[in-house]
C-alpha positions as CSV (number, residue, x, y, z in Angstrom):
1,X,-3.6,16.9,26.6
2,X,-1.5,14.7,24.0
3,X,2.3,14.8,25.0
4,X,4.5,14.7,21.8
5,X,5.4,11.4,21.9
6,X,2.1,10.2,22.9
7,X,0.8,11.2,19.1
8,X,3.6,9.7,17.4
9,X,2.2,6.6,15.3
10,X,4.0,3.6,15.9
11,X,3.1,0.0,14.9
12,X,2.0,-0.7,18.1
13,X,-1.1,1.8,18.0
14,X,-3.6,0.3,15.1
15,X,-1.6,1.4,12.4
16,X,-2.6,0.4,8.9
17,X,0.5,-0.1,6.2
18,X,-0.1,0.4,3.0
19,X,3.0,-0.3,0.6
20,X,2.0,1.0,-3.1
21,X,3.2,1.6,-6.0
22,X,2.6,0.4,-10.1
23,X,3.3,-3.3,-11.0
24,X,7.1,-5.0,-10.6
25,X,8.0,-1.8,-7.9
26,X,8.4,-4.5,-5.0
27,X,5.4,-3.4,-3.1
28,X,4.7,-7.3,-2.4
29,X,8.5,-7.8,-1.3
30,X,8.4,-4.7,1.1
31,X,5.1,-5.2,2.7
32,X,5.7,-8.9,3.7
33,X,9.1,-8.3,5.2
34,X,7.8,-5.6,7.0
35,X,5.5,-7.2,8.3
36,X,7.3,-10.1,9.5
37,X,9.8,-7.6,11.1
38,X,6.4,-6.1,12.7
39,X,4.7,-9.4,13.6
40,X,1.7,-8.6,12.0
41,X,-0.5,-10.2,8.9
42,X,0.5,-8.7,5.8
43,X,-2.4,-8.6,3.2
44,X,-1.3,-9.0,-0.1
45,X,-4.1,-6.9,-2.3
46,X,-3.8,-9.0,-5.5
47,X,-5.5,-12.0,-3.8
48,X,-8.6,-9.3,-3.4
49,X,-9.3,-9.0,-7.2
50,X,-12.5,-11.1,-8.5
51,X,-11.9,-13.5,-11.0
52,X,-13.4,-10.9,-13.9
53,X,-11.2,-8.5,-12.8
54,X,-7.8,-10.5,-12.9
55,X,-9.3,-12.3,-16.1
56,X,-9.6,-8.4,-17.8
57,X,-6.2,-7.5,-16.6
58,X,-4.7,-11.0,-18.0
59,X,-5.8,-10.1,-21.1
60,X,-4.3,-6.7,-21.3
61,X,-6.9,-4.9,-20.7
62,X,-6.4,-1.7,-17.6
63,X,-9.0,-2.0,-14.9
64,X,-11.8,1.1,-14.8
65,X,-12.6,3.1,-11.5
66,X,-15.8,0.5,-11.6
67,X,-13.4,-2.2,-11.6
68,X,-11.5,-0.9,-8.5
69,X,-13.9,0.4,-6.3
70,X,-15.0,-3.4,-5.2
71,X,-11.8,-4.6,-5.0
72,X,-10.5,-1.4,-2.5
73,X,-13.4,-2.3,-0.2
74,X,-13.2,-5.8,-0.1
75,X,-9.3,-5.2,0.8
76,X,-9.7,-1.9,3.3
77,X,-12.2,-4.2,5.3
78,X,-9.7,-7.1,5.4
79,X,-7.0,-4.7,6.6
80,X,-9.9,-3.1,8.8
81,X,-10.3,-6.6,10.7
82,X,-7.1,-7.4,11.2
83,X,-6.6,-4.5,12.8
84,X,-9.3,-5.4,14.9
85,X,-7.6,-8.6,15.6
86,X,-3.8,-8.0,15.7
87,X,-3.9,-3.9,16.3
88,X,-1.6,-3.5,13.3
89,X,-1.4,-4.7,9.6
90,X,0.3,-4.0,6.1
91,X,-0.9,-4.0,2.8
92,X,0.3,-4.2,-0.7
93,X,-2.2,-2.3,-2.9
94,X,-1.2,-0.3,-5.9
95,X,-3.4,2.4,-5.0
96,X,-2.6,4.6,-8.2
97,X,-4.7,7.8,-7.8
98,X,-5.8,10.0,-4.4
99,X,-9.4,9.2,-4.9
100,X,-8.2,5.1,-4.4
101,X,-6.1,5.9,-1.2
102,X,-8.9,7.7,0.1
103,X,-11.6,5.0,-0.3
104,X,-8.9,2.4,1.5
105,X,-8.8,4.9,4.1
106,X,-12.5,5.0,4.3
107,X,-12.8,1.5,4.6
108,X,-10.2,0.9,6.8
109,X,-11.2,3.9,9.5
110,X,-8.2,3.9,11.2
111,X,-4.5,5.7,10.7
112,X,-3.1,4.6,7.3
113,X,0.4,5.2,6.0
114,X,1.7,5.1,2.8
115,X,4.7,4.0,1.2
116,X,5.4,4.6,-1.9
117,X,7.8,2.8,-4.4
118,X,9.4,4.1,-6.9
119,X,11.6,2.8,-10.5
120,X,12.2,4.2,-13.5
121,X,10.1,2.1,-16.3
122,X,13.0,0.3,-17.8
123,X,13.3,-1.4,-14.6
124,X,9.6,-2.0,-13.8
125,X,9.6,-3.6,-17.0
126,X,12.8,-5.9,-16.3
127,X,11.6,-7.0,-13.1
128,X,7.8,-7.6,-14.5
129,X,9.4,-9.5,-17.1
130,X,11.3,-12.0,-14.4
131,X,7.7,-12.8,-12.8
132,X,6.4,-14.8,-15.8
133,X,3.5,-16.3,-13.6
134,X,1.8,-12.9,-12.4
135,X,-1.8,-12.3,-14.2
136,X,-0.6,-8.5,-14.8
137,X,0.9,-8.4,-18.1
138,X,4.6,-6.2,-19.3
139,X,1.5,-4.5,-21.6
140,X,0.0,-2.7,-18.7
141,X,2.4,-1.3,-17.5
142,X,2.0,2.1,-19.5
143,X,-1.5,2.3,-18.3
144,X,-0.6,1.7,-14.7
145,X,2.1,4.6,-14.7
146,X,-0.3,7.3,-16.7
147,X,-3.1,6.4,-14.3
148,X,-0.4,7.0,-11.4
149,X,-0.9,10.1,-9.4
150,X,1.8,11.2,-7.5
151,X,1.3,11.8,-3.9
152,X,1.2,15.5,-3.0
153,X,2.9,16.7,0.6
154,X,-0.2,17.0,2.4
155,X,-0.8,13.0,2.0
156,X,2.7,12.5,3.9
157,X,3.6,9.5,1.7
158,X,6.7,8.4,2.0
159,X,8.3,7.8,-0.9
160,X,11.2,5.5,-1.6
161,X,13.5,4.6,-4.3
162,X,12.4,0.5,-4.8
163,X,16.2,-0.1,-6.0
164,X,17.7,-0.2,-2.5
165,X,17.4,-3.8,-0.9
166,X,14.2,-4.5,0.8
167,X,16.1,-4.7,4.3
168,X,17.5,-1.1,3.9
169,X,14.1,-0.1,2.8
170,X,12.0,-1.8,6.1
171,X,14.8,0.1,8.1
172,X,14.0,3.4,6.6
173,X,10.0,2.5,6.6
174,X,10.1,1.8,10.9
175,X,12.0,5.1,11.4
176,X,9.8,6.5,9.2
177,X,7.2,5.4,10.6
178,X,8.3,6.5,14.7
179,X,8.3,10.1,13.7
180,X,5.0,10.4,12.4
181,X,2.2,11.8,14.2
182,X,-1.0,10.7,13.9
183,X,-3.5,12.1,12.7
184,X,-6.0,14.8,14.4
185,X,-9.0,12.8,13.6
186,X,-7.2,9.2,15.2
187,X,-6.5,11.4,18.2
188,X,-10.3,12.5,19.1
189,X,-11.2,9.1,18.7
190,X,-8.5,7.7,20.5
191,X,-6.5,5.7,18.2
């Protein structure tokens, strides 16, 4: 029989994090410090994107599902292996809609969390606008935040305001992430 603390998900148990969000929230920012403070490989999901893909979305056009679903598996099997490797591992990934979460957690097939960041638009679009080298143009930022579905409770995203410094936010993302259990299915296969 699981004791309490024995089902709590901490880095430590092949954890998978997944910091998301739309363009300019800090995903990037948040996942790599975190995972320096976790001493794990951080994956960052833009490098996953073909070539066609970043070449649509550099010239304003929003990827389609058919665009994505590539993409999601080629990045849930790198988090996958690292896993494998190191045990642990975070991810930047804007993961926008349930039905993109879920295919990263198929891929992956291990505990995921999520993190979500959130900004009000005026200050996506300032900090998007400081990032002049980024493929992912100030005009897609509309489509990222209509495509955005909002986690519901039963997900157990953790969502954060991105305007609190990225140290206060890795602070509130470990305790965060000590009180969460894991899930039933991680605990009948052992995870």
């Amino acid at each position: 029989m699981q004791t309490p603390s024995s089902s709590r998900a901490r880095p430590d148990e092949g954890l998978a994090i997944v910091t998301m969000g739309v363009s300019g929230c800090g995903k990037s920012t948040l996942g790599a410090l975190l995972a320096r403070r976790l001493g794990c490989a951080f994956l960052e999901g833009d490098a996953f994107h073909d070539e066609t893909a970043v070449a649509k979305m550099r010239a304003g056009r929003p990827l389609t599902d058919e665009d994505r679903w590539p993409w999601l598996d080629r990045l849930g099997l790198a988090i996958k292996e690292a896993l494998a490797s190191e045990g642990q591992a975070v991810a930047a990934c804007s993961a926008l809609r349930l039905k993109y979460r879920e295919r990263l957690r198929a891929a992956i097939g291990a505990p995921v969390r999520f993190v979500l960041l959130e900004a009000s638009r005026e200050e996506l679009l300032k900090r998007m606008t400081e990032r002049p080298d980024h493929y992912m143009p100030v005009s897609l930022l509309d489509s990222q935040l209509a495509t955005l579905e909002r986690p519901a409770a039963e997900e157990q995203v953790f969502a954060l305001d991105a305007l609190i410094s990225p140290d206060q936010l890795c602070d509130s993302v470990e305790s965060w992430l000590s009180d969460q259990p894991l899930p039933a299915d991680a605990l009948a296969s052992g995870h």
